[in-house]
MARTOR-975011 format. One line per 10 residues: for each residue x, y, z of C-alpha. Coordinates in nm, 3 decimals. Layout:
% residues N
X,Y,Z; ...
This chain:
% residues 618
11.294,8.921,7.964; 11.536,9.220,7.840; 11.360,9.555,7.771; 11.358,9.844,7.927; 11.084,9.941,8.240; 10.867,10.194,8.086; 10.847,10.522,8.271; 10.504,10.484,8.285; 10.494,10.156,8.475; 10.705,10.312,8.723
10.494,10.613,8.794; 10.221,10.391,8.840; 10.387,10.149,9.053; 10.510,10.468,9.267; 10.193,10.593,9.236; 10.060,10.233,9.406; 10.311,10.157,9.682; 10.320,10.336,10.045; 10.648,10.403,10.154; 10.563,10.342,10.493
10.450,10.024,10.464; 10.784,9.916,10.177; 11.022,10.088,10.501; 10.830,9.949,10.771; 10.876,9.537,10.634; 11.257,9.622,10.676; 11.267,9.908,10.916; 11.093,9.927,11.222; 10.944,10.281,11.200; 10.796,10.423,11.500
10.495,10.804,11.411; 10.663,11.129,11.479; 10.433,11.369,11.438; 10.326,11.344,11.127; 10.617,11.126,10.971; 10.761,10.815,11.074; 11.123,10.778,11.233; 11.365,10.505,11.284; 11.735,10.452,11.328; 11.878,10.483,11.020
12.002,10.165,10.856; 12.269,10.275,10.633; 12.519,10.430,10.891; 12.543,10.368,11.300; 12.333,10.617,11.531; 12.209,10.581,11.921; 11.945,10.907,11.839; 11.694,10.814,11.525; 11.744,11.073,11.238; 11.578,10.853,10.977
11.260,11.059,10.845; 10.940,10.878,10.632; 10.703,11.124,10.492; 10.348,10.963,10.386; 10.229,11.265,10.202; 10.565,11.315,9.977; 10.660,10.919,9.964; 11.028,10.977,10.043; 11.239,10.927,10.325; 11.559,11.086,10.444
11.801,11.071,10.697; 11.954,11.399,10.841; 12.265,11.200,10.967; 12.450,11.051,10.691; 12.157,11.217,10.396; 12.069,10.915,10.280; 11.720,10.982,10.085; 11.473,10.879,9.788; 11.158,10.722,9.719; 11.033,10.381,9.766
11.251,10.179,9.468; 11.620,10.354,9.585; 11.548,10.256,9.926; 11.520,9.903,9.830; 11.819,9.927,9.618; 12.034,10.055,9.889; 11.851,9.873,10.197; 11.879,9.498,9.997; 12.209,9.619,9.788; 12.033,9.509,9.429
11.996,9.722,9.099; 11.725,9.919,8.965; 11.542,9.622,8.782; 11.534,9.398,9.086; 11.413,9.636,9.341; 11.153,9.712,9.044; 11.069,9.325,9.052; 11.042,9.301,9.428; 10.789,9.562,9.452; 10.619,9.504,9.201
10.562,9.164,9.324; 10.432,9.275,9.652; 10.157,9.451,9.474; 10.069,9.129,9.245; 10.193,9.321,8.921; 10.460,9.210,8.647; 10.699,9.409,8.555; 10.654,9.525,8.152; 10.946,9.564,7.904; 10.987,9.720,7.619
11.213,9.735,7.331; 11.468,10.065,7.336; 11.376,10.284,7.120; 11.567,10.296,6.784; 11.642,10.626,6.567; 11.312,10.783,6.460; 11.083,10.550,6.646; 10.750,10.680,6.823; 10.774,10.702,7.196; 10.541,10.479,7.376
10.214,10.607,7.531; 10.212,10.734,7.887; 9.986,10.591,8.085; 9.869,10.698,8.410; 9.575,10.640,8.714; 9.585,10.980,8.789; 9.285,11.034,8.623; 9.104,10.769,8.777; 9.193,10.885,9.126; 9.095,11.264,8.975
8.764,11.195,8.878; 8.673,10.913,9.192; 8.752,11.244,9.389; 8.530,11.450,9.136; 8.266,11.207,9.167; 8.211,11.154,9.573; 8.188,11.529,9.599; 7.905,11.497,9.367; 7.731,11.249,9.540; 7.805,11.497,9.853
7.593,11.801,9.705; 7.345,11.544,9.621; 7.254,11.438,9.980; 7.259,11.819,10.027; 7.071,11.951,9.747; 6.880,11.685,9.572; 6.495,11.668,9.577; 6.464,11.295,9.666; 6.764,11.316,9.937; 6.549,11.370,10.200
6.472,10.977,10.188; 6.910,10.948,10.227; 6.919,11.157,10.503; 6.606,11.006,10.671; 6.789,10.684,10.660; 7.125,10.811,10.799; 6.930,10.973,11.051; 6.709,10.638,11.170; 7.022,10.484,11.222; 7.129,10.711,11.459
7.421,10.950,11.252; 7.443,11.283,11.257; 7.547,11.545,11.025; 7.912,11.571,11.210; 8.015,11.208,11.126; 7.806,11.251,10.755; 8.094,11.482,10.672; 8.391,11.269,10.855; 8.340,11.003,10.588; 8.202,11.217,10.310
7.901,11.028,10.284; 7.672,11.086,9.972; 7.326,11.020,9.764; 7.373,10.817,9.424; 6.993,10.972,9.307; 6.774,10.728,9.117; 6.783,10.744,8.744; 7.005,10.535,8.507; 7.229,10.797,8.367; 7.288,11.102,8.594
7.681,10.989,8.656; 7.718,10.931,8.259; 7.513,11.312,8.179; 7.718,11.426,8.473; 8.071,11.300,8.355; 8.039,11.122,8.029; 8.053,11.448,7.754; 8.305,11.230,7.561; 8.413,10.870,7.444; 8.720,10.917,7.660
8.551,11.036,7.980; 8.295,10.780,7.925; 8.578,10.511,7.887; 8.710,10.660,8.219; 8.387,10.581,8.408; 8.411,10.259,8.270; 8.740,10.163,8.377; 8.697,10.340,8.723; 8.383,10.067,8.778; 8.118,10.355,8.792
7.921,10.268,8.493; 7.801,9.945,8.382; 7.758,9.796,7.992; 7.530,9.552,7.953; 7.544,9.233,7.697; 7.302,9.453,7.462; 7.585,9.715,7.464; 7.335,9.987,7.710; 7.556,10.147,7.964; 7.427,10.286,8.205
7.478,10.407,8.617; 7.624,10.172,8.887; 7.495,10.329,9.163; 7.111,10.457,9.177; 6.863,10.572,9.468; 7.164,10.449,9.728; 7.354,10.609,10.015; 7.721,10.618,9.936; 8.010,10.543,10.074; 8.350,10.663,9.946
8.607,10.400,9.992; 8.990,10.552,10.079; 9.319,10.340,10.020; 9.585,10.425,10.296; 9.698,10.775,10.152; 9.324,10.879,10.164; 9.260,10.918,9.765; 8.920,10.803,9.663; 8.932,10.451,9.494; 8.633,10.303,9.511
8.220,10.308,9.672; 8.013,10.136,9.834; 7.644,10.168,9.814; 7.372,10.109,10.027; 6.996,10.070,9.845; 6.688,10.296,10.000; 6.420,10.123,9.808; 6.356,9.687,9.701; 6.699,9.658,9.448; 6.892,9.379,9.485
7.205,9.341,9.658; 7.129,9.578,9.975; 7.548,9.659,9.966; 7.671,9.698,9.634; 8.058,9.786,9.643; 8.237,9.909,9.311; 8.415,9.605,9.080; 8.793,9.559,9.071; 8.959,9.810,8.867; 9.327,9.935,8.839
9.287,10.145,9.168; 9.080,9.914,9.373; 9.159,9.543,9.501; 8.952,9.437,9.779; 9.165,9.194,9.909; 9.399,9.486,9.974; 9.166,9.741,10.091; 8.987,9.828,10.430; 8.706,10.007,10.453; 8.808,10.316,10.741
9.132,10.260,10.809; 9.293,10.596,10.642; 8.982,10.771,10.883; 9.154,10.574,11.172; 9.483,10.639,11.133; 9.339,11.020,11.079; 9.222,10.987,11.391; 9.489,10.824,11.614; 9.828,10.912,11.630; 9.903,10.584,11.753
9.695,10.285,11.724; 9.729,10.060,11.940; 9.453,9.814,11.877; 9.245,9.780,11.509; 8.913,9.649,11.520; 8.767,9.444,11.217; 8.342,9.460,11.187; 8.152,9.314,10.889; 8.023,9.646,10.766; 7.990,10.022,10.677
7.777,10.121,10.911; 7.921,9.934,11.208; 8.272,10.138,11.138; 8.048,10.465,11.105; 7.881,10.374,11.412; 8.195,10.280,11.601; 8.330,10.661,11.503; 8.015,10.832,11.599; 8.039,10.704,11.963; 8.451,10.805,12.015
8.564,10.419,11.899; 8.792,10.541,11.592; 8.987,10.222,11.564; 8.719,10.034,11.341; 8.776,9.915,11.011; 8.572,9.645,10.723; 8.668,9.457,10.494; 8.498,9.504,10.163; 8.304,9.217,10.090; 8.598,8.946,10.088
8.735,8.737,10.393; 8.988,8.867,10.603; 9.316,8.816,10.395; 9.722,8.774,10.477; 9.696,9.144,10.304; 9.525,9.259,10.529; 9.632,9.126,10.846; 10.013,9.234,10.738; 9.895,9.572,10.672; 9.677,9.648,11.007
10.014,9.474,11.197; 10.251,9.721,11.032; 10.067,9.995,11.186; 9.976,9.846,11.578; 10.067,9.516,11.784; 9.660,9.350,11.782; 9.424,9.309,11.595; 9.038,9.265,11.731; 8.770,9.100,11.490; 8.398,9.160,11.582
8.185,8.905,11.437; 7.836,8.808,11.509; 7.778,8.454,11.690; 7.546,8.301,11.460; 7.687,8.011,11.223; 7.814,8.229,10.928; 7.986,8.479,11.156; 8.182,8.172,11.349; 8.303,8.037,10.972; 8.428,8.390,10.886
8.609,8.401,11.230; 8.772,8.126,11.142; 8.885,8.237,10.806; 9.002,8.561,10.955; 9.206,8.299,11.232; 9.396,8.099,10.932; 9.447,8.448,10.741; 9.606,8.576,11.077; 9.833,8.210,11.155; 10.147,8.319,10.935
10.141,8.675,11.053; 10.206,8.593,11.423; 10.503,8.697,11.492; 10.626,8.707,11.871; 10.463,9.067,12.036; 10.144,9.058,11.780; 9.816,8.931,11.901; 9.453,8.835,11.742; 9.133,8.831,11.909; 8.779,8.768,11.831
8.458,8.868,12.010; 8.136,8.717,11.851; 7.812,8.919,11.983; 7.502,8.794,12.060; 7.262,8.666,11.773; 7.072,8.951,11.620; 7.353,9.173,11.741; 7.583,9.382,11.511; 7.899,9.657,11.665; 7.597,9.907,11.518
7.352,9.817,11.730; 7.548,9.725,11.996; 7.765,10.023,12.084; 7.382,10.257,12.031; 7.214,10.016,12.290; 7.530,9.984,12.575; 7.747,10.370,12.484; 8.111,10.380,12.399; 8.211,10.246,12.782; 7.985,9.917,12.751
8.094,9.875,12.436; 8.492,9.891,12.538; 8.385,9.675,12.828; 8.250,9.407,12.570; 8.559,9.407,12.356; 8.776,9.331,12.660; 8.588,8.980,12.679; 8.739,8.900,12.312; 8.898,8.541,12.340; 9.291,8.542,12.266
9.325,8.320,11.922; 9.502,8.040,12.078; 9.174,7.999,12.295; 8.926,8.015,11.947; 9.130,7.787,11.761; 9.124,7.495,12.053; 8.749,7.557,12.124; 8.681,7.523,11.776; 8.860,7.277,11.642; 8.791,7.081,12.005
8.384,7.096,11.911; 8.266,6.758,11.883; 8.591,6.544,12.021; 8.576,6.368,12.327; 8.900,6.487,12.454; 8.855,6.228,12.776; 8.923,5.939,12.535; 9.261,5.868,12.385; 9.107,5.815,12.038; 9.020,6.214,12.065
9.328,6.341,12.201; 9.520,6.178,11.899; 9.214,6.358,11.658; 9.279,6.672,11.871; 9.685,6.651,11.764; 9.581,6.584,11.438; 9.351,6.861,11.365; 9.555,7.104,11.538; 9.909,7.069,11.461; 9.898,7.171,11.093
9.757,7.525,11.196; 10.074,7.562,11.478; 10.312,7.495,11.232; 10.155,7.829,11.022; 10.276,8.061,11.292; 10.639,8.192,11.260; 10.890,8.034,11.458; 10.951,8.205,11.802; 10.830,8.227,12.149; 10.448,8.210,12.065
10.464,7.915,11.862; 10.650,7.740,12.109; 10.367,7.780,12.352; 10.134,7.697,12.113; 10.256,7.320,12.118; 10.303,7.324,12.489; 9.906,7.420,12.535; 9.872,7.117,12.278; 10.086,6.917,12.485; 9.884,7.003,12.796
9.531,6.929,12.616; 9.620,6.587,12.462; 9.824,6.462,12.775; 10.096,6.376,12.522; 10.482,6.511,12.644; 10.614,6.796,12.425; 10.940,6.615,12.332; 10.647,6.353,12.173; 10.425,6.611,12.025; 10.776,6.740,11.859
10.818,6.432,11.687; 10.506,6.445,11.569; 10.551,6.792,11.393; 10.690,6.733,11.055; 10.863,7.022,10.890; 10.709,7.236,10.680; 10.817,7.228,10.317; 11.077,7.450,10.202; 10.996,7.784,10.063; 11.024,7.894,9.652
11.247,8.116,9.670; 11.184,8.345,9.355; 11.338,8.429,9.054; 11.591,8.728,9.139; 11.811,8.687,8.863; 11.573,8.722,8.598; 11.571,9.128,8.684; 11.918,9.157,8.655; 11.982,9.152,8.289; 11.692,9.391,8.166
11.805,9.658,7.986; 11.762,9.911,8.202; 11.920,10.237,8.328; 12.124,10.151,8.667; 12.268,10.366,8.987; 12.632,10.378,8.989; 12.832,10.323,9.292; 12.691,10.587,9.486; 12.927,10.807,9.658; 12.981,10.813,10.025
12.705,11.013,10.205; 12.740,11.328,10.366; 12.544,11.508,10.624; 12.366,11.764,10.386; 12.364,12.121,10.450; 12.053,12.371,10.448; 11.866,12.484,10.192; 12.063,12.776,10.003; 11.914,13.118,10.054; 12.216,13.275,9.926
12.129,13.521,9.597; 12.300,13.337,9.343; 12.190,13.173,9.054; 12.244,12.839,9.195; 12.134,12.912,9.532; 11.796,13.078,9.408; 11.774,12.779,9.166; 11.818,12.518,9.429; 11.564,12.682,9.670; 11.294,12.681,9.380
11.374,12.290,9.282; 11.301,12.213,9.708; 10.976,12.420,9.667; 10.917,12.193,9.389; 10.989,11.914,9.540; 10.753,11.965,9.821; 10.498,12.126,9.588; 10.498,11.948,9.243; 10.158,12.224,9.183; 10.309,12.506,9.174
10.551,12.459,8.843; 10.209,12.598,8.682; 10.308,12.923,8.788; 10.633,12.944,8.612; 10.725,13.076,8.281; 11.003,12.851,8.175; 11.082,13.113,7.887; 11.188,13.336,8.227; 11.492,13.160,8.277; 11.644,13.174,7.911
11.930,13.414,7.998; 12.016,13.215,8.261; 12.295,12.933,8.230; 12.457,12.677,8.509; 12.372,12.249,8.594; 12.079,12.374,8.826; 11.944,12.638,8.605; 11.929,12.335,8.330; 11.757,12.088,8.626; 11.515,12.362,8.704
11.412,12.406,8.323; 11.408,12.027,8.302; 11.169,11.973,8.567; 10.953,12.263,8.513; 10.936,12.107,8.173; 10.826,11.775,8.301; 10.576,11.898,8.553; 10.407,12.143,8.321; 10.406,11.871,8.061; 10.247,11.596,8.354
10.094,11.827,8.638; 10.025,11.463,8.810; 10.394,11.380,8.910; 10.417,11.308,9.273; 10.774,11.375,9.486; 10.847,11.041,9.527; 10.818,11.006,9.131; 11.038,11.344,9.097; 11.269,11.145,9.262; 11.283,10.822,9.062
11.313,11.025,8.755; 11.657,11.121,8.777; 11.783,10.854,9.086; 12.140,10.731,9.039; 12.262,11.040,8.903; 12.435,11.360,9.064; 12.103,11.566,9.002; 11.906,11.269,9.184; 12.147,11.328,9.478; 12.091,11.668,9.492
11.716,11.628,9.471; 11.709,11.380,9.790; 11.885,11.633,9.988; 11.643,11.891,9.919; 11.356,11.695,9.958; 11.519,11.638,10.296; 11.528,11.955,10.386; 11.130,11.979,10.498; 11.245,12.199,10.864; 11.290,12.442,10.650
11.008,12.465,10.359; 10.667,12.695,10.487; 10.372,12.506,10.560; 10.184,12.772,10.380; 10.301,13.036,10.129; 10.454,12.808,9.910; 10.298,12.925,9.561; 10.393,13.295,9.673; 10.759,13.188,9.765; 10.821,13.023,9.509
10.655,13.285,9.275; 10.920,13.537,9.426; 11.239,13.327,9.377; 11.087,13.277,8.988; 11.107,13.654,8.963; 11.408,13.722,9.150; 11.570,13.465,8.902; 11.462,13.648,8.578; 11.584,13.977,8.729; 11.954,13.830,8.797
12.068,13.890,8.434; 11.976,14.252,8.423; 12.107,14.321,8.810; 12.449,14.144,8.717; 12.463,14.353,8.414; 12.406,14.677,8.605; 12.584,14.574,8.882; 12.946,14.528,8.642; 12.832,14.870,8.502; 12.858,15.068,8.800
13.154,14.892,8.913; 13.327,14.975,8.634; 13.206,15.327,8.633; 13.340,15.363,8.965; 13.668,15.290,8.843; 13.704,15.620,8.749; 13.720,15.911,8.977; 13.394,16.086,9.003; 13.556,16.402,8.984; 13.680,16.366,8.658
13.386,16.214,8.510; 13.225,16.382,8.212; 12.853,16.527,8.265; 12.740,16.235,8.078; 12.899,15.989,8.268; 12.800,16.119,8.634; 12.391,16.108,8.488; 12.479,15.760,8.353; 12.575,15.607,8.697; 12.263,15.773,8.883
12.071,15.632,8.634; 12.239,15.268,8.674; 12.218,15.363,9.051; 11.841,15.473,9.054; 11.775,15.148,8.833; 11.971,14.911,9.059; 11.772,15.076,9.366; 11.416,15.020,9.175; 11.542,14.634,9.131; 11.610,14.562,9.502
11.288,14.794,9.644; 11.066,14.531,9.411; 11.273,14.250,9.578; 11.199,14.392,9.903; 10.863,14.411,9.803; 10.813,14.058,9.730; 10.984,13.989,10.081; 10.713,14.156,10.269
C-alpha cells in the first residue's frame, strides 16, 4: 500500500520497541554497567566498542561511529530502506504499518497521536494508590493483609504497592475533571462503562499492584480483593500499552536487581514474585493471567541462558507446565535450558520459601527436572513402554514435539534419548521424522514502494571526535543539541527567541529541535533520532548522542542553562570584540579623549561579559 508512515506511528512504535531486545535478536550483547556491549557489526574489531543504552534507546559504536535508534539499526544491520525496517518491527510487535496520503497544497496535517499520556497518567495513578495505603482511613485493612502474609514495609515500596479504596468513583473524581481525561481512563483500562452507559472504577477495596513493561513505565495493575468480590485477582484489560501475552509481571524489578541474570524463575502469581524478593530470590517473575507464551520465553532468553517454571503439582498446575514446555520447544536453541519444579499440593513459591528460608528454597529449585525429562515422563504416563505396541505410541507421541526444537546439538540428543526409550536405532527413528513444512516467508517487498522518505547512501563512518567545548557558535550549539539529546526535558528552559541573532546549520538544528521539543515535551532520544535519520543533521545527532563519557550525570538543566546564555551573549561579545580591535588599530597615543573613554568602556563591558561567564562556570 503506497502512503507515507505517519510520524506519529513511528513515535509510537519507538515509543513500543526496546532496543535491547531489536539488537540483541541480531547482536549478541553482553551488560556493561549499565548499557549493553558487543562487537560491533558494521566494521572488524577484536575489543567490543559497540554501546546499547536502555534508558536513551540508541546505540553507538566509538570505533567506526556507527549510531541511531532502533529502525536505522535495522536498516544498516539487514541493508533494507526505511519502510521495510518499519515493516519488520512493526511486525514483531503484532502492529501494521498505517499509510497515509501526502499531503497536497493547503491540506490539514493529520492528528498526532501519542501513548505518552497513557504511560503519564498510569504513573500518576499508582502513586495515588501509594498515598492511599499510607493515608487512607480504611487502609489499615490493606496493610493488615500485606502484613499477614508476611511483607514488610521495605519490599511494599520495592514494588510500589498500593490501596484501590472502596467506592465506585474515587479514580473518575480523582482524574476524570473532563471528557478527555475521562476518555483517557477509559482507554488506559482503569474505568469501566457498563451496557446502561454508568462508568464507573475498575479497581475498589483491593491491594494493588503496578504492572512495569521492561523499561519500568507503568502499564497496567493488578488487583487483589480484601472483602467477598468476585474474581480474587483482577488484572487491567488490554489496552494500547498493555498485552499480556507480552508482559511479565517483575521482571523490570529483576533485572533492577541483578546485573546479570543468570537463571529467571516463572511462579503463577503476585505474591509468590513479592515473596520470592522479600527473602533475597530476585530472579522471580508471573505471567499475567495467560499461559506461558513464545513471547515470553524469547524475551526471558534474550536476557539469561535458563529458564525455571515453578508450578504447583496438582492437575491444573501439571497442564500449565506443559503449556509453558510446548511454548518453550521452538526457543531451544543449543546453550538455553528449561526446567520445571512442581511443589507439593497445597504448596505455592509463597508459602514455600516463608516455611523452608531463602537456602531451602534454592535447595528445592535445584531438584527442577531438565525439560527433556518432563516431556518423556509425561507424555510416557499411561504407555506400557515394555510392549512394542507402546514403544511405537511412545515415537508417535513424541516425535512431533522434537521436531519443534531448532536444529543443533540439543535436538540431536533429543532423538537419541528417543532412540534409547523405544529400542528403535536412530538411523530408523530418522526415517521416521518427516520434515517439517517450509516456512512463509513474508511479504518484504510490499514495504519497498511506500512513499516514504529514505536514507541515502550513507557515507563512510568515521571515528567521531569529542564533544566541542570550543566557544564558537557551532561548538556551543553542538554541546547544547548533546545535552538535548541526553535530556529531551530540559528544552523547557530555553527561550528560542534567544538565539535570533544567531545564524549557521547548527544554530538552525538547535532552533528546530527546541521547536519540536517545546511543541511535544514527550519526545524520547531514540525518537530525536528518527526524526531527522538519513540526513547530515541525523549524522551529527548519532555522534553526539554517542558521546555519553562525556555528558554530567547531574547538572544537566544548569549546563545546559549556561551554554543557552553564553549563546545569546555571542552577538554582543563579537560585536565588542571587532570594536576594540579596531580601536586598537590606532595608536593609543594619538587617540582623541573620546576615543581612549570609548575603549575602556568597550573594555570594562567586555570584562563584565566574561566575569558573568565565569560566574556561570562556578
Amino acid at each position: 500500500m503506497a502512503g507515507r508512515i505517519p510520524q506519529s506511528f513511528l513515535d509510537e512504535l519507538l515509543d513500543r520497541l526496546d532496543i535491547v531486545e531489536v539488537v540483541d535478536r541480531r547482536v549478541k550483547l553482553k551488560k556493561s554497567g549499565k548499557n549493553y556491549s558487543a562487537r560491533c557489526p558494521f566494521h572488524e574489531e577484536k575489543t567490543p566498542s559497540f554501546s546499547v543504552n536502555p534508558d536513551k534507546q540508541f546505540y553507538y559504536c566509538f570505533g567506526c561511529g556507527a549510531g541511531g535508534n532502533a529502525i536505522g539499526f535495522v536498516m544498516d544491520y539487514e541493508n533494507v530502506d526505511f519502510p521495510a525496517a518499519v515493516d519488520t518491527l512493526a511486525g514483531s510487535l503484532g502492529l501494521d504499518v498505517p499509510r497515509e496520503q501526502t499531503r497536497g497544497p493547503g491540506g490539514a496535517a493529520p492528528p498526532e497521536h501519542t501513548n505518552k499520556p497513557l504511560y503519564a497518567l498510569m504513573e500518576e495513578i499508582a502513586r495515588y494508590y501509594q498515598q492511599q495505603l499510607r493515608q487512607h482511613p480504611q487502609a489499615q485493612r490493606a496493610v493488615d493483609y500485606l502484613k499477614q502474609r508476611g511483607l514488610t514495609g521495605q519490599i511494599a515500596k520495592q514494588f510500589d504497592l498500593g490501596f484501590a479504596p472502596p467506592g465506585w468513583d474515587n479514580l473518575l473524581q480523582r482524574f476524570g475533571g473532563s471528557e478527555a481525561q475521562r476518555k483517557l481512563l477509559l482507554d488506559a483500562g482503569m474505568l469501566v462503562e457498563n451496557d446502561a452507559g454508568r462508568t464507573y472504577d475498575r479497581f475498589r477495596d483491593r491491594v494493588v499492584f503496578p504492572i512495569r513493561d521492561q523499561r519500568g513505565r507503568v502499564i497496567a495493575f493488578g488487583g487483589r480483593v480484601l472483602g467477598d468480590d468476585k474474581p480474587k485477582y483482577l488484572n487491567s484489560p488490554e489496552t494500547a500499552i498493555f498485552h499480556k501475552g507480552r508482559e511479565l509481571y517483575g521482571l523490570y524489578q529483576a533485572r533492577q536487581a541483578n546485573r546479570q541474570l543468570s537463571r529467571i524463575l516463572v511462579v503463577e502469581g503476585y505474591m509468590d514474585v513479592i515473596a520470592l524478593a522479600q527473602h533475597g530470590i530476585s530472579n522471580a517473575t508471573a505471567t499475567l493471567g495467560t499461559a506461558t507464551s513464545k513471547t515470553h520465553l524469547e524475551r526471558i532468553f534474550r536476557l539469561c541462558p535458563e529458564v525455571l517454571f515453578c508450578f504447583d503439582g496438582d492437575e491444573a498446575g501439571r497442564k500449565a507446565a506443559f503449556r509453558a514446555l510446548e511454548a518453550a520447544l521452538p526457543a531451544l536453541q543449543d546453550g538455553r535450558q528449561a526446567r520445571f519444579l512442581f511443589l507439593p499440593e497445597g504448596d505455592d513459591p509463597d508459602t514455600a520459601v516463608r516455611a523452608r528460608g531463602s537456602e531451602g528454597f534454592e535447595k528445592l529449585l535445584e531438584t527442577a527436572q531438565p525439560l527433556e525429562t518432563f516431556l518423556f515422563e509425561a507424555l510416557s504416563e499411561g504407555i506400557d513402554t515394555d510392549s512394542l505396541d507402546g514403544r511405537a505410541r511412545l515415537s508417535k507421541q513424541v516425535l512431533p514435539y522434537i521436531r519443534q526444537l531448532p536444529e543443533g546439538v540439543y535436538r540431536q540428543l533429543m532423538f537419541q534419548e528417543l532412540a534409547r526409550r523405544t529400542g528403535l536405532d536412530l538411523q530408523s527413528l530418522m526415517q521416521l521424522e518427516a520434515p517439517p513444512p517450509p516456512a512463509t516467508e513474508p511479504d518484504t517487498e510490499r514495504a519497498g514502494q511506500a512513499e516514504q522518505d529514505t536514507a541515502a547512501e550513507p557515507a563512510p563512518r568515521q571515528r567521531s571526535p569529542d564533544i566541542p567545548v570550543a566557544r564558537g557558535y557551532s561548538n556551543l550549539a553542538q554541546a547544547a543539541l548533546a545535552l538535548l539529546l541526553h535530556k529531551p526535558a530540559v528544552a523547557q528552559l530555553a527561550e528560542i527567541d534567544s538565539l535570533a541573532l544567531l545564524e549557521g546549520d547548527d544554530i538552525a538544528l538547535l532552533v528546530e529541535m527546541l521547536t519540536l521539543l517545546q511543541r511535544r515535551p514527550e519526545s524520547s532520544t531514540a525518537m530525536l533520532l528518527g526524526h531527522w535519520y538519513g540526513t547530515p543533521q541525523g549524522e551529527l545527532l548519532n555522534r553526539l548522542a554517542g558521546q555519553e563519557r562525556l555528558i554530567p550525570t547531574e547538572g544537566i538543566e544548569r549546563q545546559f542553562a549556561d551554554t543557552m546564555a553564553e549563546l545569546a551573549l555571542l552577538p554582543r561579545k563579537s560585536a565588542l570584540a571587532a570594536q576594540v580591535d579596531k580601536l586598537k588599530l590606532t595608536n593609543y597615543a594619538q587617540m582623541s579623549a573620546e576615543e581612549k573613554q570609548q575603549l575602556r568602556e568597550l573594555l570594562q563591558e567586555k570584562q563584565k561579559l566574561d566575569a558573568e561567564r565565569g560566574n556561570r562556570g562556578r
